[in-house]
C-alpha positions in Angstrom: 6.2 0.1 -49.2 5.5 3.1 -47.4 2.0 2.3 -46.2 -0.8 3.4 -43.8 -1.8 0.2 -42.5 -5.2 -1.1 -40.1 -6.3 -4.1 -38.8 -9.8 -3.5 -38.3 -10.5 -0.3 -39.9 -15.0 -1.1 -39.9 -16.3 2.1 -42.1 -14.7 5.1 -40.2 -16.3 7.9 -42.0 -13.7 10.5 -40.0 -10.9 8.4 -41.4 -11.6 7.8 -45.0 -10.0 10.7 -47.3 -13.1 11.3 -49.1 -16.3 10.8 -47.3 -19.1 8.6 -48.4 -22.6 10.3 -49.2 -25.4 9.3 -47.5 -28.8 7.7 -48.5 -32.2 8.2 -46.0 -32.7 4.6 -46.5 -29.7 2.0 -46.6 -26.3 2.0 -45.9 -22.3 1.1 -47.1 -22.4 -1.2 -44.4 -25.7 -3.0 -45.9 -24.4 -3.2 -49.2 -21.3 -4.9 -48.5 -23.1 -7.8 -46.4 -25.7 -8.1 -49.3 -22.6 -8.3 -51.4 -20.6 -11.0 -49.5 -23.7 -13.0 -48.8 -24.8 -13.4 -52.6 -21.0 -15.4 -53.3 -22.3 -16.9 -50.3 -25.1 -18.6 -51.6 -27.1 -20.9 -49.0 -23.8 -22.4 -47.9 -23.2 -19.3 -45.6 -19.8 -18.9 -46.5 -19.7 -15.8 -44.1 -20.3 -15.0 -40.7 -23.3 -12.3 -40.7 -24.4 -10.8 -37.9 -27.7 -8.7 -38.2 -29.6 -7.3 -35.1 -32.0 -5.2 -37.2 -32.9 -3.9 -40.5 -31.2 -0.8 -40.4 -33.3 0.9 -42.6 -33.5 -1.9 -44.7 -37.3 -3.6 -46.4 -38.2 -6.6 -44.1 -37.9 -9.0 -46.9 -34.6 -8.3 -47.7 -33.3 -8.1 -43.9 -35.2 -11.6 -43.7 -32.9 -13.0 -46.7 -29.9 -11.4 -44.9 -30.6 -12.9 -41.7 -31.0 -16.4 -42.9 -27.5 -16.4 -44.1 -26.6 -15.5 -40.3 -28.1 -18.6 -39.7 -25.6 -20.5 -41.1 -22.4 -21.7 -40.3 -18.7 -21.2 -41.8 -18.2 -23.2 -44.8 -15.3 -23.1 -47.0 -13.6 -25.6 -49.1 -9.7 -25.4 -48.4 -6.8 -25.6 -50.7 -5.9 -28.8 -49.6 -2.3 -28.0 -51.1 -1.4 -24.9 -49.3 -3.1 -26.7 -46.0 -0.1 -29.2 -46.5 2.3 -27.4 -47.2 2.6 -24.0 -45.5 2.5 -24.1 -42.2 -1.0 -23.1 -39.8 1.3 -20.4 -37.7 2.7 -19.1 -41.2 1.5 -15.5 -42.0 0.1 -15.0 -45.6 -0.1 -11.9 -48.2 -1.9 -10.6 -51.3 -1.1 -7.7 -53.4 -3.1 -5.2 -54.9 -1.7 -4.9 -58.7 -2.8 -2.0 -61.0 -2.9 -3.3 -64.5 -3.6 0.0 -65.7 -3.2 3.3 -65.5 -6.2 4.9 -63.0 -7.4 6.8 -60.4 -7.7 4.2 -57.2 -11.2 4.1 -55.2 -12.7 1.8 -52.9 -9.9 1.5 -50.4 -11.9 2.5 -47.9 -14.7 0.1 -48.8 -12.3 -2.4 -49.5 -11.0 -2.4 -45.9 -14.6 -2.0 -44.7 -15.3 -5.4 -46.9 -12.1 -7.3 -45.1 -13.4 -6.4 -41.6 -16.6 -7.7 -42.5 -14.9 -11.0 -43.4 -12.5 -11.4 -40.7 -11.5 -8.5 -38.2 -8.0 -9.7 -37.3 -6.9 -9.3 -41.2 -3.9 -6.8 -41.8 -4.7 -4.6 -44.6 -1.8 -1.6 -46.0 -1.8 0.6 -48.6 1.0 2.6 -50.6 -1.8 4.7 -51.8 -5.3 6.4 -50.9 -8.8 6.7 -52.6 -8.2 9.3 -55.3 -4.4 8.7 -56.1 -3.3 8.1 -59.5 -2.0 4.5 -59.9 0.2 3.8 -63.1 0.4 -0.4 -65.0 2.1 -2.8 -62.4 2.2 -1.0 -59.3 1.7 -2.9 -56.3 -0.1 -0.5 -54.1 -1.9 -2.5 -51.2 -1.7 -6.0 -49.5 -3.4 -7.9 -47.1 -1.8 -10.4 -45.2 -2.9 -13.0 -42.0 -2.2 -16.5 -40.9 -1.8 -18.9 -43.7 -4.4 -21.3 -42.6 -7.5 -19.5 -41.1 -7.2 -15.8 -42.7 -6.1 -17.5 -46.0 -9.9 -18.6 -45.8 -11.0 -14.9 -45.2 -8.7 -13.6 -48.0 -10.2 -15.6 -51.3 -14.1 -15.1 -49.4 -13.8 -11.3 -49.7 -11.6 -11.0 -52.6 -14.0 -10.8 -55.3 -16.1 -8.6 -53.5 -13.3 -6.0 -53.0 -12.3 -6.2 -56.5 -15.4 -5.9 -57.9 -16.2 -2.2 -56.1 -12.8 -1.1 -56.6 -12.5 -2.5 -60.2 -16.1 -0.4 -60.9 -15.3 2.4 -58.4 -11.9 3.2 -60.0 -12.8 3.0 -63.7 -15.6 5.8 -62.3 -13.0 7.7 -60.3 -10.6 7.8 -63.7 -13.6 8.6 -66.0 -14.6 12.0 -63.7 -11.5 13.1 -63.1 -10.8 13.4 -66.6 -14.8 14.9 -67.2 -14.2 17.6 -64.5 -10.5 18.4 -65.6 -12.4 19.5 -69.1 -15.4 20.5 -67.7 -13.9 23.5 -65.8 -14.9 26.1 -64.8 -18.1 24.5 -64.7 -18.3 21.4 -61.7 -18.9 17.7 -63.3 -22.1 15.7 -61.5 -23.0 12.1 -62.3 -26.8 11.2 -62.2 -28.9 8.6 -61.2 -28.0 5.9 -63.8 -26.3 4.1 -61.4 -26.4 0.1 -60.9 -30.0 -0.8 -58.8 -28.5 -1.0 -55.1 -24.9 0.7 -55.7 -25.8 4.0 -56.0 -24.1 5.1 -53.3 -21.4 2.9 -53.9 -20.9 4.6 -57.9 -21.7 8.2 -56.4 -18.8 8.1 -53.7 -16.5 7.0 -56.8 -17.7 10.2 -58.4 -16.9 12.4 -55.1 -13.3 10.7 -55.0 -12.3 11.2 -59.0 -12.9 15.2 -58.3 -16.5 15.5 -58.9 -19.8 16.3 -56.9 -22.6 14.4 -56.3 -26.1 15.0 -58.0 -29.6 14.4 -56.2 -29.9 11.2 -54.7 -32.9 10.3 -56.2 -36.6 11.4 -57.5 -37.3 13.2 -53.8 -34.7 15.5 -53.8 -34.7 17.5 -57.3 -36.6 18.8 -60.0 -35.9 19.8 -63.8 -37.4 21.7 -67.0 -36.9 20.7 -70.2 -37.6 23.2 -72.5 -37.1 26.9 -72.4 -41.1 27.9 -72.3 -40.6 25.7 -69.0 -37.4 27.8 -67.6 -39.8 31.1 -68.4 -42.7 29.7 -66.2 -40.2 28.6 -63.1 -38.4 32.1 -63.1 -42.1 33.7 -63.6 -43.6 31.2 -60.4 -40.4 31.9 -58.3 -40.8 35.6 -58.7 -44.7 35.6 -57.3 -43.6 33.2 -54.8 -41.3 32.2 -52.2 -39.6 29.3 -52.7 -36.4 27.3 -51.7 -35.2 27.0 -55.0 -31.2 27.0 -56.0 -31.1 24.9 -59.1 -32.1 25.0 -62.1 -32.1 21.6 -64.4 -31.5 22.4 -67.8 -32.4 18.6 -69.5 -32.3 18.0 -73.1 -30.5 21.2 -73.9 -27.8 19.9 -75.8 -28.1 19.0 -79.1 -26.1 16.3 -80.9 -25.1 17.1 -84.6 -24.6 15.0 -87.4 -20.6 15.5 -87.6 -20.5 14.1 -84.0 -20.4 17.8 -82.2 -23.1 19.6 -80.1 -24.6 22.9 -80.3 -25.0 24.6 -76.8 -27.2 27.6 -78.0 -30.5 26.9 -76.6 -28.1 26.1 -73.3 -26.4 29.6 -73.6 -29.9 31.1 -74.2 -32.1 29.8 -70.4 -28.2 30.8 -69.1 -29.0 34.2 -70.4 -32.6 34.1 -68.7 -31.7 32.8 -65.4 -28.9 35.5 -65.4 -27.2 34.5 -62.4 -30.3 34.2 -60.0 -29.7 30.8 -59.7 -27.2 27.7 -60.1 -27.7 25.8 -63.3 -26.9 22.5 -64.1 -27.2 20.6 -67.6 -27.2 17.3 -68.6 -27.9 14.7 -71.7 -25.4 14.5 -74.7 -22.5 15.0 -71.7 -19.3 12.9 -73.2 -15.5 13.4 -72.3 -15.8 14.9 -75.9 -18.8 17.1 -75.6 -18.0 18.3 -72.1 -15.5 21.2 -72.3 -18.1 23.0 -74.8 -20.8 22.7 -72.4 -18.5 23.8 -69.8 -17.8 26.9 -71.7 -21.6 28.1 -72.1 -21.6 29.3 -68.1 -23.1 26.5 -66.4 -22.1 25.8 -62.6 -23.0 22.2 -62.9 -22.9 19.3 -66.1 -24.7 16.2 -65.1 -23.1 13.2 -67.0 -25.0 9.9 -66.8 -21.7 8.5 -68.8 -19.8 8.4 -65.8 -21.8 5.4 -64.5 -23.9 3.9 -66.8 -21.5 2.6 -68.7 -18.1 2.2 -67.3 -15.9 -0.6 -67.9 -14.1 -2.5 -64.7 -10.3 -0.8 -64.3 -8.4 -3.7 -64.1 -6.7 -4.4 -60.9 -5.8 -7.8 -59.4 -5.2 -9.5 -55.6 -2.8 -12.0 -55.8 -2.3 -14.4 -53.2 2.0 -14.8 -52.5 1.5 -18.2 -51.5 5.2 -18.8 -52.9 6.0 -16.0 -50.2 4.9 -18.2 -47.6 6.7 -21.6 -48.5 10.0 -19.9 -48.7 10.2 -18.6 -45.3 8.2 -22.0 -44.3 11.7 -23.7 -46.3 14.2 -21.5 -44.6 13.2 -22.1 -41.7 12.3 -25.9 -41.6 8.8 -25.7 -41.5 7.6 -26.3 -45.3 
């Protein structure tokens, strides 16, 4: 496997191939301790430790720190703690069992530091790589006894942002491959606490990133309402770039969509400003819209309701009682 390989890779935003967005309020780092602390339960199952909110509400920092409270707890496989050896090193594959577009290394390695800093993580390929049906493409590995522990505590966790953040990765970059020349934009339909988690899957399957939320954008909705912005903005100075054109495509009966009224407030903005549409966006609607002149489609698809690409960590615990065999320890 040629691999890029780290042992306690944090979140280096420099070193990540596609960087994460940002939110005024909460963090990556947040979301993957609230992540690992809810399969922790009240039984503390990780290690947090929380010197301030960052950002976060008080309530929620004060159901974080409890969990720091808490002490290692972990129910052992009381078969491999027989038989493999304590000074034995131990591995788990990443397995692509489909064809995708990869993301959440990063986050992934971010997740495994969390856990345990000392675990080995490597990788064959990086956020935004194509993976094709049972490729191996990553592993972690550590001493059987103690990071074995650390491996099956942050394994669901890691698969279940890269299962999501993949299946959106694969979804845009097929969008913005049909969308051209216009640029595909997800929205805010995202799951309540992972929007920057879905939105950085968005940047690494090729697209671009749409407001963060309600205090960063506005739209119009009807033409009569594109009319009055261009008539306001031409009395007044403003800092306006955008134009949101919501609700201007229209489904028809045979399963198409007519992109007239689109072409039309394209027409009357006339180049003054960037446009961006959005409702009605599918894979099969998109390269229409695409064709009507808008810089940006806004596709709440891409997030709202992706299905998990399917990718697997398997533990090679038979890996580890060979070598244990050969050489007289197992």
């Amino acid at each position: 496997m040629s691999v890029a390989g780290t042992s306690n890779p944090g979140l280096s935003i420099e070193s990540v191939s596609v960087k994460p967005p940002s939110h005024p309020t909460y963090d990556l780092k947040g979301v993957i301790k609230l992540a690992l602390a809810e399969d922790a339960g009240d039984r503390g199952l990780i290690p947090l430790v929380l010197s301030g909110s960052h950002g976060f509400h008080s309530n929620l920092f004060r159901l974080l720190k409890s969990f720091a409270e808490l002490t290692m707890f972990c129910i052992r496989d009381v078969i491999c703690m027989a038989t493999i050896p304590a000074d034995m090193e131990m591995e788990a594959h990443f397995l692509a069992k489909e064809d995708g577009v990869v993301a959440g290394i990063a986050l992934a390695e971010s997740t495994f530091s969390e856990v345990d800093p000392t675990l080995k993580v490597e990788w064959s390929r990086k956020d935004g790589d194509f993976v094709h049906k049972g490729l191996q493409f990553g592993k972690v590995h550590g001493w059987a006894h103690f990071n074995l522990i650390a491996i099956v505590v942050a394994e669901r966790v890691v698969l279940n942002f890269m299962q999501r953040m993949s299946e959106i990765a694969t979804l845009t970059k097929a969008m913005a491959d049909a969308a051209c020349p216009a640029y595909i934009l997800e929205t805010r339909k995202t799951v309540p606490g992972l929007r920057l988690v879905d939105k950085w899957a968005v940047l690494i399957g090729g697209g671009r990133n749409h407001r963060m939320g309600l205090f960063d954008m506005v739209e119009t909705r009807t033409l009569g309402e594109v009319n009055e912005v261009l008539h306001y903005v031409s009395q007044q100075k403003t800092s306006l770039t955008r134009i949101m054109l919501d609700n201007m495509v229209v489904p028809q009966p045979n399963g198409d969509v007519d992109g007239s009224m689109l072409k039309e407030a394209v027409d009357m903005i006339d180049g003054r400003f960037e446009t961006d549409a959005s409702r009605n966006v599918t894979l099969e609607t998109v390269h229409k819209i695409g064709q009507t002149g808008m810089t940006y489609i806004s596709s709440g698809a891409l997030t709202h309701s992706v299905k998990a690409l399917d990718i697997s960590l398997k533990i090679d615990t038979e890996l580890a009682l060979e070598v244990g065999r050969r050489t007289k320890r197992a």
